[in-house]
C-alpha positions, 0 to 999 in steps of 0.5 A: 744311908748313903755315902754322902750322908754317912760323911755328914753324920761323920763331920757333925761328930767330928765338929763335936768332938773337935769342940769337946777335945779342944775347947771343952777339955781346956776351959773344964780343966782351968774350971776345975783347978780353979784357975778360971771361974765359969761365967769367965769365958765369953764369945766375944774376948780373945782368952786362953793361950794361942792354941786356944784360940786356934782351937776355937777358930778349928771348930767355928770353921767346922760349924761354918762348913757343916750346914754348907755340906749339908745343904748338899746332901739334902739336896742329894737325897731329895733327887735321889742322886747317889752314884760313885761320884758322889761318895768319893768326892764325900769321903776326899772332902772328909779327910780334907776337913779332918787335916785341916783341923789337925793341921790347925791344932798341931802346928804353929802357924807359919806361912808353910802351915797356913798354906797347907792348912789353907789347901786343905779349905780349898780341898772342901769347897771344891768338894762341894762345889762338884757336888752340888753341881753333879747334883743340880745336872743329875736332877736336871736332867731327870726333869727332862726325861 
């Protein structure tokens, strides 16, 4: 597997894990106490505290961000594209990604923290961006050839 696929497998984990050690953990453990019923917990009501709802917010930007990314390695992997570009800008938009979720869980959300978390968003799409660019160019130039 290549770099790019690697971080793939690793932001579908980590999008996993950010939803079973968020969200998962806080409505089982309110389930379990018997604070909360499990048919309580609806999609389309604001509930829970206001890390919950941060939390919930951390991990639909995974899943937002998820399929975008790996529309561009399909695409990598279909025009057998695979160099050291490639793999840093993969691996800086996986820390990116990462710092972003913790940035959201961790910190209250002043303006500082929005802006860092906010960068760390910018860090990615630019990521993909250049990737899906060198991709395009790579490929188009192989047709040309």
């Amino acid at each position: 597997m290549t770099i790019p696929q690697w971080v793939l497998l690793g932001f579908a984990a980590w999008t996993l894990m950010t939803l079973m050690a968020t969200v998962g953990i806080y409505r089982w453990s309110r389930i379990l106490a018997g604070r909360a019923r499990i048919s309580q917990w609806r999609a389309d009501e604001q509930q829970g505290s206001g890390w919950y709802a941060r939390a919930m917010r951390a991990h639909a930007n995974c899943v937002e961000n998820l399929p975008v990314y790996g529309a561009v390695v399909l695409c990598a992997t279909a025009a057998q594209v695979n160099d050291g570009l490639l793999d840093v800008l993969a691996a800086i938009l996986l820390g990116a990604r990462i710092l972003q979720t913790v940035t959201h869980l961790s910190f209250r959300q002043t303006d500082a923290i929005a802006s860092l978390r906010f960068t760390f968003f910018v860090v990615q799409v630019l990521c993909m961006l250049a990737m899906g660019i060198h991709v395009a160019m790579s490929a188009a130039r192989e047709a040309a050839v």
